[in-house]
N, C-alpha and C positions, 0 to 999 in steps of 0.2 A: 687575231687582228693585230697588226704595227699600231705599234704605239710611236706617237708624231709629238714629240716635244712643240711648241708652241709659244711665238714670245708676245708681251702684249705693250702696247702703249704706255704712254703715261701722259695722264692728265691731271691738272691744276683746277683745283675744284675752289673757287673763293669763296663763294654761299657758304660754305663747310670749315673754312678752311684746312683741304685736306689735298695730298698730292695720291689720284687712284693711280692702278693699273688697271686697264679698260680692253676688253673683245671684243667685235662687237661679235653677238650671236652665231651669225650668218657663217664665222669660220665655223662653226662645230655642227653645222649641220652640212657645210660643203664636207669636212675631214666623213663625216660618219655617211654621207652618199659615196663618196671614194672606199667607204671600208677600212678607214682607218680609226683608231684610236687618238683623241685630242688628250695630253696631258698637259694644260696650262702651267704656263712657267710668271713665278714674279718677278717685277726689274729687282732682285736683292740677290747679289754674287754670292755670298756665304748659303745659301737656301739653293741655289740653285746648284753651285758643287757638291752638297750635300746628296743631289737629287742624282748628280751624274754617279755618285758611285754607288747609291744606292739601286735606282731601279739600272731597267732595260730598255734603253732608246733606239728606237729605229730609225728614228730621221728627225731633223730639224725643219722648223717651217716660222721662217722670219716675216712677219706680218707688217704693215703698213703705218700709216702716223708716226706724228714727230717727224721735224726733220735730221738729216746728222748733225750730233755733236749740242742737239736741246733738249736732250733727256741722258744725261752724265749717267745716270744709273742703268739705263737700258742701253748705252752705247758701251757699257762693260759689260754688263750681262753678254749681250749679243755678240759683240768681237771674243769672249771666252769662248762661247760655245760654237763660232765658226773656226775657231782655232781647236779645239774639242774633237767637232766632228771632222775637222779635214786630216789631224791626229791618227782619227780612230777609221776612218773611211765611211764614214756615217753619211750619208744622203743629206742635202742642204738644197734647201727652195726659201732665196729670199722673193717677198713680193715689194712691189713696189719702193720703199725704204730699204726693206729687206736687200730687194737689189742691187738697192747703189751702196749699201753697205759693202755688199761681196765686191762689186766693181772696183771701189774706193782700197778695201783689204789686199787686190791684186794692181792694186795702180793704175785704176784707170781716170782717167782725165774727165769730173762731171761738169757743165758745165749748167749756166740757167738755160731754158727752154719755153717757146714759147705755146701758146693755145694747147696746153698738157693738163691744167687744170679743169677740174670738174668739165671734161669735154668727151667728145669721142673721136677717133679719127680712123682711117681706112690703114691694116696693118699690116701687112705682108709675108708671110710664112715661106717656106720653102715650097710646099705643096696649095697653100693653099690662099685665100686674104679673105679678111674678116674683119668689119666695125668693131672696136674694144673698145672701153672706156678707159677711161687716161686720168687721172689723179695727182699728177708729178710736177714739180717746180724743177727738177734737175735731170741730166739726161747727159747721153755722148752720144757720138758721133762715130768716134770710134773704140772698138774695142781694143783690149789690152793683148797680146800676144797668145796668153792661157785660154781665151775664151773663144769657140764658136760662134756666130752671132746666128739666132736661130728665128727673131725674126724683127722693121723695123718699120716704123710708121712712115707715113708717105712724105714725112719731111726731113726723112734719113735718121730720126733718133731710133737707137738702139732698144729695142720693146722684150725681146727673149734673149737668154745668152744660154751656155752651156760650158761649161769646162772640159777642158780636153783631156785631163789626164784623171780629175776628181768627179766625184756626183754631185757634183756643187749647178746649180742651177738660179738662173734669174728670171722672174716677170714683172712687166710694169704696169700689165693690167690687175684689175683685182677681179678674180672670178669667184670669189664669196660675193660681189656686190651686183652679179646675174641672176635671174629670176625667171625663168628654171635656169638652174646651173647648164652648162654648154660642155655638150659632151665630150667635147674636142680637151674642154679644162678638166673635166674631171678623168677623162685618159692619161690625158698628158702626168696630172698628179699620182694614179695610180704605178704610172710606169717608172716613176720618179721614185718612191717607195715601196714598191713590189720586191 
C-alpha cells in the first residue's frame, strides 16, 4: 500500500487555550477506499524533516482549511514539502488550500471569488460535468503557463489543474466531504498515486 503523507490544519481552540492540528476523518477513510496509506503530518517543520528522511513517502496530499498565509506553521510545513516533493518527483494533490498553495508556488494570480463558499456549482471536465461542492474564497481565472487546466466551474474559475512537466496536481472540490465518495474522485486519486 503508498504511503500518502497528509498535512492537517490548524485550529485555535480558546475553551482550552490551545492551538490543534485538526483532520477531519473523512480524509482517512477516502485515502483507505483509494488503497492508500494516510500517514498524518503535524504543522511542526523540524518533525516533519525528521519524517522526510526517515520513512518512505509516496506522495503528498495537501488538505483544505485555513486560508494562506493564517497558519505561519502550516504555510512552511507545506511550501517545504511541495518544494520536497517537486525535488524528489514525488506526486502532490493540493485540495482546495492545497491548491492555491501549488497555484500561488507557480505564480498564479488568485483572486477573490464569488458564490464558492459552502455552495455547489455545475463544473466542467473535459469528458465529462458534474455538481461538486465549492468551499473556496479564492480562485483564478487563469492558469499560470506550467499548469493544464483540467477542469472549471460555470463561472470560469479554475476547479482541477495539472502540471505539465511535474505530478503536481490541484482540486478545489473536497471529495473526502461526498457521501459515498464518487468514483470519478476516487479514480482520479488512485491514478494520481499509483
Amino acid at each position: 500500500m503508498k504511503r500518502i503523507a497528509i498535512t492537517q490544519r490548524e485550529d485555535a481552540v480558546a475553551s482550552h487555550q490551545e492551538v490543534r492540528d485538526a483532520l477531519d476523518q473523512r480524509w482517512i477513510e477516502l485515502l483507505h477506499a483509494c488503497r492508500l496509506e494516510p500517514f498524518i503530518l503535524p504543522n511542526h517543520l523540524p518533525t516533519v524533516d525528521c519524517y522526510l528522511k526517515r520513512y518512505a513517502i509516496d506522495g503528498f496530499l495537501f488538505t483544505g482549511g485555513n486560508h494562506l498565509r493564517s497558519s505561519s506553521k502550516r504555510d512552511v510545513v507545506e511550501n517545504r514539502l511541495l518544494s520536497w516533493g517537486i525535488d524528489h518527483q514525488i506526486p502532490i494533490l493540493g485540495v482546495c488550500r492545497g491548491m492555491q498553495l501549488i497555484q500561488q508556488f507557480f505564480g498564479d494570480v488568485l483572486i477573490p471569488v464569488s458564490h464558492h463558499v459552502n455552495n455547489t456549482h455545475i463544473t466542467y471536465f473535459a469528458k465529462s460535468i458534474r455538481i461538486t461542492n465549492s468551499f473556496h474564497q479564492l480562485g483564478s481565472l487563469k492558469a499560470a503557463p506550467f499548469f493544464d487546466v483540467l477542469a472549471k466551474a460555470e463561472d470560469g474559475v479554475i476547479e482541477a489543474i495539472a502540471h505539465k512537466d511535474l505530478p503536481c496536481y490541484g482540486i478545489m472540490r473536497h471529495p473526502e466531504r461526498e457521501y459515498p465518495f464518487v468514483a470519478d474522485d476516487l479514480r482520479f486519486i488512485q491514478e494520481i498515486f499509483e
